[in-house]
C-alpha positions in Angstrom: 1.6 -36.2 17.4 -0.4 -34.2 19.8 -1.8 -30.6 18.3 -1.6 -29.3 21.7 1.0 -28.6 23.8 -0.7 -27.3 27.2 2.1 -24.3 26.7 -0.4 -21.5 25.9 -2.2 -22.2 28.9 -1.2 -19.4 31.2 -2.2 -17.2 28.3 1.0 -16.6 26.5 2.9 -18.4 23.1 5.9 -17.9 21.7 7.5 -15.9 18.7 11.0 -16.4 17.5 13.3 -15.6 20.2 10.8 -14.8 22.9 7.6 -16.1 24.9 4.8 -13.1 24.7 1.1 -12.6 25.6 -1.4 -14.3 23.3 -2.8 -10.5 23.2 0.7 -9.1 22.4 0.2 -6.8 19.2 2.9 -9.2 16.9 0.4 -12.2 17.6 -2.8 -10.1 16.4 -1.1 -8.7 13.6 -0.3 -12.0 12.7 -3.4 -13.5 13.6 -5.2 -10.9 11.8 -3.1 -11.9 8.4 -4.2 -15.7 9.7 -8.0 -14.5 9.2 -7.4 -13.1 5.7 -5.5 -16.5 4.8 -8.8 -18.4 5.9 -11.2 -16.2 3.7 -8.6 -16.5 0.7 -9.3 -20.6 1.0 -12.8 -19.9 1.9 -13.1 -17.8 -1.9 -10.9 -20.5 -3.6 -14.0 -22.7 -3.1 -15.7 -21.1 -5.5 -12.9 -20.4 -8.0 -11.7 -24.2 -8.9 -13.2 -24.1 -12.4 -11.4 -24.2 -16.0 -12.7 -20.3 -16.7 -11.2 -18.9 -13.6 -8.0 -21.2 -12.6 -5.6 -18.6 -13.2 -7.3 -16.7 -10.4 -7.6 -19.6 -8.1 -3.9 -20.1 -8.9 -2.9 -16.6 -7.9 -4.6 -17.0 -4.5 -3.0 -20.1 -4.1 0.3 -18.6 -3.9 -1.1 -15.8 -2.2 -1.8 -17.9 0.6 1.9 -19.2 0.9 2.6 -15.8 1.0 0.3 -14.6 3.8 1.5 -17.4 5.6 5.4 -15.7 5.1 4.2 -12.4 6.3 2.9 -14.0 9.6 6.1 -15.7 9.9 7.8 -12.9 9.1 6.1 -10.7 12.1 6.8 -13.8 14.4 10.4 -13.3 14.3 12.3 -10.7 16.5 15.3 -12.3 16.6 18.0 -10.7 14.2 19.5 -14.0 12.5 16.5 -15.9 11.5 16.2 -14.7 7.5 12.6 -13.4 6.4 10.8 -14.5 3.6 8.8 -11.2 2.9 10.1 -10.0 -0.1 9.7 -6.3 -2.2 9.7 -8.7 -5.3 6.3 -9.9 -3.5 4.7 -6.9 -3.5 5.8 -5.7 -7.8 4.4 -9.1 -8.6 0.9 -7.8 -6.9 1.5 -4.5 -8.3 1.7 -6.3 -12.1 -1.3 -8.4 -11.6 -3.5 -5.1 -9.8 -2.6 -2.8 -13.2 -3.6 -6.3 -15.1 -6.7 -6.7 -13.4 -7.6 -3.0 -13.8 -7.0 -3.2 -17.5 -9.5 -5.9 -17.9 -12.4 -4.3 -16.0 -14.9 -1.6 -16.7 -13.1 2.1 -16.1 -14.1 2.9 -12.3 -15.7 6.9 -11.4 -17.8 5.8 -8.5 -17.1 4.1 -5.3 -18.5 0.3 -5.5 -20.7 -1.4 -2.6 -18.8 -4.8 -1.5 -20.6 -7.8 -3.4 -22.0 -9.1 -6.7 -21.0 -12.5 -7.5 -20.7 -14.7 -4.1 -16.4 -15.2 -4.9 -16.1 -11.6 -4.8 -17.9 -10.8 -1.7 -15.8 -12.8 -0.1 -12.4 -11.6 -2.1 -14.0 -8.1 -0.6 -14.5 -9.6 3.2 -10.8 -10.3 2.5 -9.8 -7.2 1.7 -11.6 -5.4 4.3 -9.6 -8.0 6.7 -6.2 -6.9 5.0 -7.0 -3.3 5.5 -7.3 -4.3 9.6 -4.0 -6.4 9.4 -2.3 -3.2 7.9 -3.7 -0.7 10.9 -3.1 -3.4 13.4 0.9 -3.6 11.8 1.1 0.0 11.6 0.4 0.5 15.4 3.1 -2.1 15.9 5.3 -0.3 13.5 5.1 2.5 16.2 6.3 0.3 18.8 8.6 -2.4 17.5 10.7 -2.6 14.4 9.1 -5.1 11.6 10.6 -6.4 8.1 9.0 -3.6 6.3 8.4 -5.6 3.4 5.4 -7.2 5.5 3.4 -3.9 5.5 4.0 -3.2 2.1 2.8 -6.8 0.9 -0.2 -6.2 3.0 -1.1 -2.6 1.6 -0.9 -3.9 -1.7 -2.8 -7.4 -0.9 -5.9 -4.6 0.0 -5.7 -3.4 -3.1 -5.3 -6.4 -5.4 -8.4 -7.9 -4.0 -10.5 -4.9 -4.8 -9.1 -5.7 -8.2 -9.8 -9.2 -7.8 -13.5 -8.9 -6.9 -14.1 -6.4 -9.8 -12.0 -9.0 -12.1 -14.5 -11.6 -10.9 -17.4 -9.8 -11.5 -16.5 -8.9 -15.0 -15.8 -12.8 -15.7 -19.3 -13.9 -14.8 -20.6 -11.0 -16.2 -22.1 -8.9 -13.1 -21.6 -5.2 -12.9 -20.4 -3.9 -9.7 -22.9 -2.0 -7.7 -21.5 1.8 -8.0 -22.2 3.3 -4.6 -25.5 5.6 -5.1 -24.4 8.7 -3.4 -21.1 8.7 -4.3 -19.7 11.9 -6.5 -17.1 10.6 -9.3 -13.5 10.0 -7.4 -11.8 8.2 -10.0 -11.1 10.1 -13.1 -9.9 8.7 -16.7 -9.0 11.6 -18.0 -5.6 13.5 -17.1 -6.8 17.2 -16.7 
C-alpha cells in the first residue's frame, strides 16, 4: 500500500462527507490537535520509567483521544456517530483536581519549564490553547460536536497540571514568574 494517493494535489483533501481546501479552518483545527498529539508522544519519551508510568499511561490514552477529537471535527455529515465524549472531559477534570492536590499550593504565575518532560507537557499545552482559538473561530462558522472544544479546554489545563505534577516527582520547583502579583489564592475570603 501506497501512503500517497496523488489526491491532495490540487491543494484540497477530504473530510467526512465533503472534499475542502487543505487551508479550510476544520483541517487546521484538526491539524492543530495533530501537532499536540505529536508533542504528547514526543513527552512520553521521557516518561517510560517505573516512577512515572501512570503518567505515561494517562497520555497514552490521551493520545487515542486527541486522535477522536480530530476525527470528530472531520466529520460534517449528520449520521457518522462521534466519539468525543463529556465523560472525556470529567475524567480530565478528576485527574487535574488529582494532580493539583499533589503539587505545591500555586499564588504566582509559573514560567514554562523545569524538568525537560514538562517543558514539553507545557509546549503541549500552549499547542492546545491554539487548537481551542482555532476551533472557537470555526465554532462561529460551522456547527462542531461540542464535546470537542470542551475536551480541548480542559486538555490545556490538565497539562499545566501535568508539568507541575512532573516537576514535583523529580523534585524541581517550578519557576514562579518574577513580576507576577499573587493570582491564585488558598484562602476563601
Amino acid at each position: 500500500m501506497k501512503i500517497y494517493t496523488k489526491t491532495g494535489d490540487k491543494g484540497q483533501t477530504s473530510l467526512v462527507g465533503k472534499r475542502v481546501d487543505k487551508d479550510d479552518l476544520r483541517v487546521e483545527s484538526y491539524g492543530t490537535i495533530d501537532e499536540v498529539n505529536t508533542i504528547v508522544g514526543y513527552a512520553m519519551t521521557y516518561l517510560d520509567h517505573q516512577d512515572t508510568r501512570d503518567i505515561y499511561n494517562s497520555l497514552q490514552k490521551i493520545q487515542h483521544e486527541l486522535f477522536d477529537c480530530g476525527g470528530d471535527l472531520a466529520v460534517v455529515k449528520d449520521s457518522i456517530p462521534f466519539k468525543t465524549t463529556e465523560k472525556m472531559v470529567e475524567e480530565l477534570e478528576t485527574l487535574i483536581d488529582e494532580y493539583m492536590e499533589a503539587t505545591p499550593p500555586l499564588q504566582r504565575f509559573i514560567l514554562p519549564g523545569g524538568s525537560k518532560p514538562a517543558a514539553i507537557i507545557h509546549q503541549a499545552r500552549a499547542v492546545t490553547r491554539r487548537a481551542e482559538r482555532t476551533v472557537v473561530t470555526l465554532m462561529k462558522q460551522e456547527n462542531i460536536h461540542l464535546p470537542v472544544f470542551l475536551y480541548l479546554n480542559r486538555l490545556s489545563d490538565y497539562f499545566f497540571a501535568l508539568a507541575r505534577l512532573i516537576n514535583t516527582r523529580l523534585n524541581i520547583k517550578d519557576v514562579e514568574y518574577e513580576r507576577g502579583a499573587i493570582v491564585f489564592r488558598t484562602d476563601k475570603k
